[in-house]
N, C-alpha and C positions, 0 to 999 in steps of 0.2 A: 407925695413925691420924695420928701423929706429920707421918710422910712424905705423906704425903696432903695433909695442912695445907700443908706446905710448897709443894710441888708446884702446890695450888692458888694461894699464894700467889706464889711465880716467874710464875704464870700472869696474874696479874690485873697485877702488876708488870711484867713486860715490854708485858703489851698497850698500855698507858696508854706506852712508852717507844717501842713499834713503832710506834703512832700518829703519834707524832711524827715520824715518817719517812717519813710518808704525806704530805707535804707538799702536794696539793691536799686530801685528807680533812682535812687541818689547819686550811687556810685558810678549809674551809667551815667549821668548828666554829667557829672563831672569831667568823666573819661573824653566825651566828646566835645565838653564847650571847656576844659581847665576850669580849676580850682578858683583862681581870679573869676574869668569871667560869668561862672553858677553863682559866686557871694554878692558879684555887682546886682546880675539878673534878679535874685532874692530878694538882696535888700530893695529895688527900683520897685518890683511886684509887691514888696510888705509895705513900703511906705508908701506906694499908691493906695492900698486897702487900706491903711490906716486913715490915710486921706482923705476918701471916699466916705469914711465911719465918721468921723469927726464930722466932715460937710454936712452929711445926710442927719446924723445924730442933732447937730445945732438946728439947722432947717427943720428938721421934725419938733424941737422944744418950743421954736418960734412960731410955728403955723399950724402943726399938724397932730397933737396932745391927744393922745386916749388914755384915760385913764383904766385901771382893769380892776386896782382896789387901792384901798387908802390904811396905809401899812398906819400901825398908830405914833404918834411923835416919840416915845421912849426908842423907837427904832434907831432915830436916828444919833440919840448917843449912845447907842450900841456898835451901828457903823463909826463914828468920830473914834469910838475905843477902837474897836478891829482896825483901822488905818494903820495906828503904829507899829504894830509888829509886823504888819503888811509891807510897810514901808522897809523896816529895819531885816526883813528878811531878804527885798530885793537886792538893797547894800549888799547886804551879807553873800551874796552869789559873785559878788565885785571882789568884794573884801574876804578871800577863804580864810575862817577859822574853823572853830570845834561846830560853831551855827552853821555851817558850808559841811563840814567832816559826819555830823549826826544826821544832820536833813537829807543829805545829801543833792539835792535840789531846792536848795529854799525859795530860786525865781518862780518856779511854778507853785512854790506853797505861798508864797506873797500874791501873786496874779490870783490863785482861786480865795486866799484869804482877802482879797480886795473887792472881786466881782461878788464874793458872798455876801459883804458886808455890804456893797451897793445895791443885793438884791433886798436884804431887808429893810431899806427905809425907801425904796421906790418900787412905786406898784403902778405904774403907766407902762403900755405895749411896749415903745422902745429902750427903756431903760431896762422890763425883763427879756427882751431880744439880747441886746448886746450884753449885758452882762452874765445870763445864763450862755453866752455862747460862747465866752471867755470860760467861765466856770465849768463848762463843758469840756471844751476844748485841754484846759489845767487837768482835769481829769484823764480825757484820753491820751495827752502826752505824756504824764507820769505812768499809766498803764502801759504804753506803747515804748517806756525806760525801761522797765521789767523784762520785757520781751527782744529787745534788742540784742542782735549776736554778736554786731561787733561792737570795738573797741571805745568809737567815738574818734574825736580827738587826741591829743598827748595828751598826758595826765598836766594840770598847776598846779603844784606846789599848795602846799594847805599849811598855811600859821599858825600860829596859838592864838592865845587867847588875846594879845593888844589886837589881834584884826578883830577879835568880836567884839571889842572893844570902840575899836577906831566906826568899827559899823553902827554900834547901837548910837555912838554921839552923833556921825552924822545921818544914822534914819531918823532923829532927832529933829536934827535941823532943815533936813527936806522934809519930812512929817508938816513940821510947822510952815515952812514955806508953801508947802502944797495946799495948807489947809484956809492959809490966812493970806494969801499972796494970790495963787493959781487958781485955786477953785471958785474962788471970789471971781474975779478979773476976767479969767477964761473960760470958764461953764457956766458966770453968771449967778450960782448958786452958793451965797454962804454957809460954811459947813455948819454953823448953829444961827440960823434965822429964823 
């Protein structure tokens, strides 16, 4: 049941994310529901999928486990190393510097550097569901960056180098929070157990 939740939830979550890639379907929603009321709609539809994933993803750890293969233990300080830059590059989509101005995308090179990293030290059905579908999805939305004819948004302003600064200290200290705090507490799994 577990997986199922989940699943529908990736489902409802990415639609609400592919949408927005649909840049003329975009622009009519907006047209007809305002600009306020499509970001409320979004966000209400992405945090339900998000919802959904978490419920369904915990309920599947606790009752409903297939394994598919047993990645070996080095994997997972290889995922512990891939977090940090992972971490420090979502900052850095917050924080614009030259990491924002090169990348030019670093939230989706931290999401797919995140869900890659969680593909190689878990090898159960639902952990390569959700995370190959994140890493999928990283994938097609940087594809579908390329392709895009209009503008986006207005341009922010891009920093020097104290914002890449200011980012790597604090992908730092949510690195460590997430690792020795969150992951512990809220997944249940410590990052070196």
């Amino acid at each position: 049941m577990g997986l199922l939740v989940m699943i529908l939830g990736l489902v409802v979550f990415f639609a609400a994310h592919v949408f927005t890639t649909k840049r003329d379907a975009r622009a009519q929603a907006i047209a007809r529901l305002g600009e306020g009321t499509y970001k409320i709609l979004y966000s209400v539809v992405s945090l339900a999928g998000l919802a959904l994933i978490v419920w369904g993803f915990g309920h599947y750890r606790s009752s409903g486990w297939i394994d598919v293969w047993y990645p070996p233990k080095a994997m997972r300080h290889i995922t512990v190393a891939l977090m940090l830059p992972a971490v420090i590059l979502v900052v850095a989509s917050y924080l614009r510097g030259r990491i924002y101005a090169t990348l030019k995308h670093p939230m989706l090179a931290g999401v797919k550097l995140w869900a890659f990293a969680h593909l190689l030290a878990n090898g159960d059905l639902g952990s390569i569901i959700l995370f190959g579908s994140f890493l999928g999805w990283g994938v097609y939305d940087r594809i579908s960056l390329k392709h895009r004819k209009d503008a986006g948004g207005p341009p922010i302003p891009v920093g020097g180098i104290t914002n890449d600064l200011i980012a790597v200290a604090v992908g730092i200290v949510a690195y460590l929070a997430l690792a020795f705090a969150f992951h512990p507490v809220v997944i249940g799994v410590p990052v070196m157990g």
